[in-house]
BADRENKOL-627201 format. One line per field, with one value per residue (C-alpha): x, y, z; residue number from 0. Coordinates in steps of 0.1 Angstrom, whole numbers, plus 2048, in hexadecimal, padded with zeros to 3 digits. Example, Ala and Ser with C-alpha at 12.3 -4.5 7.8 and 13.67 -1.06 7.14 Angstrom:
2
x	[87B / 889]
y	[7D3 / 7F5]
z	[84E / 847]
resi	[0 / 1]
***
This chain:
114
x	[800 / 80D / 818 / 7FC / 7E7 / 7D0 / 7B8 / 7A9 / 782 / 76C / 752 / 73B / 727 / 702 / 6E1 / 6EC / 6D6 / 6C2 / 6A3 / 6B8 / 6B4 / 6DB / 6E9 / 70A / 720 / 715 / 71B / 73B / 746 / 73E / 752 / 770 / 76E / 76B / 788 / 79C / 792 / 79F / 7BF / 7C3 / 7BC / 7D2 / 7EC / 7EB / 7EC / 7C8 / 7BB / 7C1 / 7AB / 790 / 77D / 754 / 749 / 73D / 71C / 6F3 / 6F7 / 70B / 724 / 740 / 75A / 77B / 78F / 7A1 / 7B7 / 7AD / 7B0 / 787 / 767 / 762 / 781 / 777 / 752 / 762 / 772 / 755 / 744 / 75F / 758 / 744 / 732 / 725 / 721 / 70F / 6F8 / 704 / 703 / 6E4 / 6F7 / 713 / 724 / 744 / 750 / 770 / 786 / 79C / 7B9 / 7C6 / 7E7 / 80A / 817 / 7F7 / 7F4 / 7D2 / 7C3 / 7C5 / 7CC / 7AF / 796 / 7A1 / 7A5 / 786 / 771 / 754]
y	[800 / 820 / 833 / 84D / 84E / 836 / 82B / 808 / 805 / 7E9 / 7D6 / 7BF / 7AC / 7A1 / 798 / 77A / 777 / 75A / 769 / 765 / 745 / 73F / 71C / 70B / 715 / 739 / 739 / 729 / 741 / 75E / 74D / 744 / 769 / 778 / 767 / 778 / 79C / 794 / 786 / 7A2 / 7BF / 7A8 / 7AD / 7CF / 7D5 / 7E1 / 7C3 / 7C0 / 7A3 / 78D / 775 / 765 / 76D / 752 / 753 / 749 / 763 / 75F / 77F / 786 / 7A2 / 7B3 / 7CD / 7E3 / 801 / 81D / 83E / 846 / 836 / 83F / 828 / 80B / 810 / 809 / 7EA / 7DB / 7E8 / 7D2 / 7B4 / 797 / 78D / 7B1 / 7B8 / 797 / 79C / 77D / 796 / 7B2 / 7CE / 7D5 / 7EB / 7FF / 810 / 823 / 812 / 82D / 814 / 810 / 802 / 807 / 825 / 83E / 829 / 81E / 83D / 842 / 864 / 86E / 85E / 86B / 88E / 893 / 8B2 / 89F]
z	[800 / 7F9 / 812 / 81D / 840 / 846 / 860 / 862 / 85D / 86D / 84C / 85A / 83F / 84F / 83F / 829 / 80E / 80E / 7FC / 7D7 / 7CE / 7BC / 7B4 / 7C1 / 7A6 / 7AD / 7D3 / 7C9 / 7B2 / 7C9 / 7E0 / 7CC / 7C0 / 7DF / 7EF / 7CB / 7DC / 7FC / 7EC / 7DA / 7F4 / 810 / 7F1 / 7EE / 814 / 817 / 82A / 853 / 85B / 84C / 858 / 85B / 87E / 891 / 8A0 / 898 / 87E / 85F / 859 / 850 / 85A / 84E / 85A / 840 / 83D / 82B / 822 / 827 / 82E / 806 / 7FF / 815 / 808 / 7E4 / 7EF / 801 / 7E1 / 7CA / 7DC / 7CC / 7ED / 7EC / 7C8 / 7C0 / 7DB / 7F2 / 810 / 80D / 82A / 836 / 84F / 850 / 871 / 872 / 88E / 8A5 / 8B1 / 8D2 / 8D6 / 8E3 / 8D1 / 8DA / 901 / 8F7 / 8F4 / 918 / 91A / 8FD / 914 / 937 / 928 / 91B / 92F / 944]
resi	[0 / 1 / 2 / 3 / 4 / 5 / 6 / 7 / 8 / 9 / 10 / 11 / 12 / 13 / 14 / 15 / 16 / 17 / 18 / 19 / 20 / 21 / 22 / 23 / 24 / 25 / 26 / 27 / 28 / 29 / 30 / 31 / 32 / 33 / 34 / 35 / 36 / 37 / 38 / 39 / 40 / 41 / 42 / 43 / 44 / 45 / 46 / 47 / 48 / 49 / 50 / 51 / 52 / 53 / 54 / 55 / 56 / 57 / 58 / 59 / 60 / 61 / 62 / 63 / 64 / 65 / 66 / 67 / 68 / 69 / 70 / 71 / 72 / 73 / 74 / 75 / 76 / 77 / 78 / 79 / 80 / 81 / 82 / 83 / 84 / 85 / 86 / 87 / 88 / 89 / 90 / 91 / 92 / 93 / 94 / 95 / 96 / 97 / 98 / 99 / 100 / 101 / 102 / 103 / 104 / 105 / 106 / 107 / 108 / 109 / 110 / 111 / 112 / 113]
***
């Protein structure tokens, strides 16, 4: 990825779609092409983290960095799961990262005016 900020954004696919009826070599080729777009954004150092989530419901989440909810939007938008309807929403939330180098934002949340 070039080099540029970026911030990480949560995408959480819900609502499978189980009202289109599609055949096996559909689902399968929405799968086998969806697995190419993670490939390919994991390749270009866009993907963080993918993975189903595992609970009564079916969904699935990733976290990636980007630039701008518009730029993650376009590669949720790129993605066959999406674009062929296998998931009907999704939902993007921008992620503001704790972690070692910023002491897990402890002084932005015990500085804040009561």
């Amino acid at each position: 990825m070039e080099n540029r900020k970026t911030s990480k954004f949560l995408i959480i696919y819900q609502d499978i779609n189980t009202e289109d009826t599609f055949t096996s070599e559909e689902v399968i080729d929405a799968t086998k092409a969806h697995v190419e777009h993670c490939r390919d954004l994991d390749e270009r150092g866009i993907l963080f983290l993918c993975g189903p989530l595992i609970g009564k419901e079916e969904k699935g989440m990733f976290i990636l960095n980007a630039k701008s909810y518009e730029e993650a939007e376009g590669y949720v938008l790129r993605d066959p799961l999406i674009a062929r309807k296998g998931y009907k929403t999704y939902l993007i939330q921008q992620i503001q990262e704790a972690n070692a180098e910023n002491n897990y934002l402890l002084e932005f949340y015990t500085n804040m005016e009561m």
